[in-house]
C-alpha positions in Angstrom: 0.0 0.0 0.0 1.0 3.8 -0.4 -0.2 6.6 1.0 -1.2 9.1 -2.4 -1.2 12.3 -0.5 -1.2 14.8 -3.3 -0.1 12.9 -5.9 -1.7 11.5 -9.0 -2.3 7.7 -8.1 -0.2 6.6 -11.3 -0.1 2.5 -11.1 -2.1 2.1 -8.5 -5.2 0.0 -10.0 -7.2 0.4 -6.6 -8.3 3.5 -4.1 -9.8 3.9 -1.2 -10.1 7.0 1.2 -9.1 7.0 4.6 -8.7 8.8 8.0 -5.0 9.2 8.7 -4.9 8.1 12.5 -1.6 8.3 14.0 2.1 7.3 12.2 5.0 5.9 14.0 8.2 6.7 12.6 11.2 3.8 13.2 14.1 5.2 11.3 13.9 4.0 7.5 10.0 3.2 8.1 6.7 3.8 9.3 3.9 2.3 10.2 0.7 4.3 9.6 -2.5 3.2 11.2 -5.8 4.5 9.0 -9.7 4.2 9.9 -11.5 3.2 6.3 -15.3 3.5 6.2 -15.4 4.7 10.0 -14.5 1.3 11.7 -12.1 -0.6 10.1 -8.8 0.0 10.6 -5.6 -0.6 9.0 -1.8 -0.6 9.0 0.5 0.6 5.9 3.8 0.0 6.3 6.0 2.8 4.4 9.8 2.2 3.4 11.7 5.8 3.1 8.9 7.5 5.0 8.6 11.4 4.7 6.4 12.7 7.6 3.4 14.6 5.9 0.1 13.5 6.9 -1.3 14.8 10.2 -4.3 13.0 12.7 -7.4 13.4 11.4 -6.4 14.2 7.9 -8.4 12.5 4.9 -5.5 10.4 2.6 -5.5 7.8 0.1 -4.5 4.7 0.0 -3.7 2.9 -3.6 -2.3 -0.7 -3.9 -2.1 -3.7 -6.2 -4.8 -6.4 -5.4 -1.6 -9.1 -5.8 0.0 -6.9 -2.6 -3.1 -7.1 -0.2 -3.5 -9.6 2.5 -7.0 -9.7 4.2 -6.8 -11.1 7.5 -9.8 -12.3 9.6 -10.7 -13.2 13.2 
């Protein structure tokens, strides 16, 4: 996944919108934690990270289907 903040979404096949929650910076990476359609929640892990996005801020996230894993309780 990668975070499109102001940037054309070129290669990324699918979108969604999401509610930037907090970001955890660790050196060469960062772990973002978004809120999609109010109550689900993810993580998007980000090599090279370049602090931008602020709490509360509406982003978007664009992947490739091959690159997603679902995960269920």
């Amino acid at each position: 996944m990668k975070l499109l903040v102001g940037q054309s979404p070129d290669g990324q096949f699918n979108r969604v919108a999401a509610r930037h929650v907090e970001s955890i910076y660790q050196g060469e990476t960062a772990q973002h934690r978004l809120a999609i359609a109010g109550d689900i929640s993810v993580k998007v892990l980000e090599l090279n990270p370049w602090p931008r996005e602020q709490a509360g801020e509406t982003v978007t996230v664009g992947f490739d289907a091959e690159d997603l894993i679902v995960l269920t309780s």
